[in-house]
NUBAVEX-251931 format. One record per residue (C-alpha): residue number from 1; x negated, y, z negated. Coordinates in Angstrom, 2 decimals. Example, Ala and Ser with C-alpha at 12.3 -4.5 7.8 and 13.67 -1.06 7.14 Angstrom:
BEGIN
+-----+---------+---------+---------+
:  nr :    east :   north :      up :
+-----+---------+---------+---------+
:   1 :  -12.30 :   -4.50 :   -7.80 :
:   2 :  -13.67 :   -1.06 :   -7.14 :
+-----+---------+---------+---------+
END
This chain:
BEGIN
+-----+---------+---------+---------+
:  nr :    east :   north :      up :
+-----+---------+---------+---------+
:   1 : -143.83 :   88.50 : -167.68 :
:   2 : -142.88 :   91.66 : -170.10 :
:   3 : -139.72 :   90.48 : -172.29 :
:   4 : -136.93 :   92.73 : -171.78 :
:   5 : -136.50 :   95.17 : -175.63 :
:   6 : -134.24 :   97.47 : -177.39 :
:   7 : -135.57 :   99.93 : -179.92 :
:   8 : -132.54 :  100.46 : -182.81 :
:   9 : -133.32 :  103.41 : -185.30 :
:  10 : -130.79 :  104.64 : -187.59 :
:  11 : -131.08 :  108.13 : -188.01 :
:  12 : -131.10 :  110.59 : -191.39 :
:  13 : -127.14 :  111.09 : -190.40 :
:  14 : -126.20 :  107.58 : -190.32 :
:  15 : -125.74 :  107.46 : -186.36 :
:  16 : -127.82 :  104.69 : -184.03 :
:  17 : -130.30 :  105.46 : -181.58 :
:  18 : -130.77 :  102.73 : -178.92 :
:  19 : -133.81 :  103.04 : -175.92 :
:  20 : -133.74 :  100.79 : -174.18 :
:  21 : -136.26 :  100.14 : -170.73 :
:  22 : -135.03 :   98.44 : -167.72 :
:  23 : -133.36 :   95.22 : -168.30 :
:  24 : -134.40 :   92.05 : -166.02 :
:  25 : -131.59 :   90.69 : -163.91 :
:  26 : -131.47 :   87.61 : -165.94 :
:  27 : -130.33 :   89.48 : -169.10 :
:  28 : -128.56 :   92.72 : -167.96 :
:  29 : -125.58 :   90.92 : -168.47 :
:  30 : -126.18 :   89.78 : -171.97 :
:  31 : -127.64 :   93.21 : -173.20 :
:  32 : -124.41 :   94.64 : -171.46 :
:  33 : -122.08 :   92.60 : -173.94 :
:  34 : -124.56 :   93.74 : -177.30 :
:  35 : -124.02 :   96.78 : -176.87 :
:  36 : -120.09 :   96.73 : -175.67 :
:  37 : -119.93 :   94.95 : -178.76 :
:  38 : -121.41 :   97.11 : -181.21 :
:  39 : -120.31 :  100.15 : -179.77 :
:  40 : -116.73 :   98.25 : -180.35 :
:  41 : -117.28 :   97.46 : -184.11 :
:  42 : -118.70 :  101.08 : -184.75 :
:  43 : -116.37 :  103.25 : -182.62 :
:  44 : -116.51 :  106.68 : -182.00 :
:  45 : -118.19 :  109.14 : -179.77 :
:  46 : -121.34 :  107.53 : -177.49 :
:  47 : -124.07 :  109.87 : -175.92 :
:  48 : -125.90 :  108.64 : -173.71 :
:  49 : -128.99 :  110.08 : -172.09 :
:  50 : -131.28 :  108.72 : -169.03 :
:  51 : -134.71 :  108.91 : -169.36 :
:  52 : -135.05 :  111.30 : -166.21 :
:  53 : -132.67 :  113.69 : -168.32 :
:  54 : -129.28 :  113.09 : -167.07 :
:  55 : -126.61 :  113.29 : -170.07 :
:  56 : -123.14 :  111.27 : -169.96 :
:  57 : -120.92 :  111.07 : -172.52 :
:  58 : -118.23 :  108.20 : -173.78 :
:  59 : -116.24 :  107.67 : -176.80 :
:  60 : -114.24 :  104.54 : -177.46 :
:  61 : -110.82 :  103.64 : -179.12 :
:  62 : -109.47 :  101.67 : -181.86 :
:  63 : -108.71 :   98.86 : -178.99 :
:  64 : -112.54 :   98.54 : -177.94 :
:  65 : -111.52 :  100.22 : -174.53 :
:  66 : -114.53 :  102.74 : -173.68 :
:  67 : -114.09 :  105.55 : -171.48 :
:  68 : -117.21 :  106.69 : -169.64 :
:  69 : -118.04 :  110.45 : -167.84 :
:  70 : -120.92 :  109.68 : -165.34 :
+-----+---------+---------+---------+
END
């Protein structure tokens, strides 16, 4: 069985660049809650792109709420 990964690169402009393959059942939950919870700590504006192409765009508040555009 393939483990389930998360690439993390920090990029030349200080911003994080998570890929991330499909998750197993067993841990969607848990990879879920890592990255609620950095996204949290770092605030700011999220980008996020599927890997067929499709952009969506979020950006989160002081309170840790996150408000997505699908």
């Amino acid at each position: 069985m393939k483990a389930d990964s998360m690439l993390v690169e920090i990029l030349d402009d200080g911003s994080l660049k998570v890929s991330i393959d499909p998750v197993s059942a067993a841990n969607h939950g848990s990879a879920e809650n890592l990255l609620k919870k950095v996204i949290d700590s770092l605030g700011g504006e999220v980008t996020t792109t599927h890997k067929h192409g499709k952009k969506m765009h979020s950006h989160t508040h002081k309170a840790g709420q996150s408000h997505h555009q699908h």
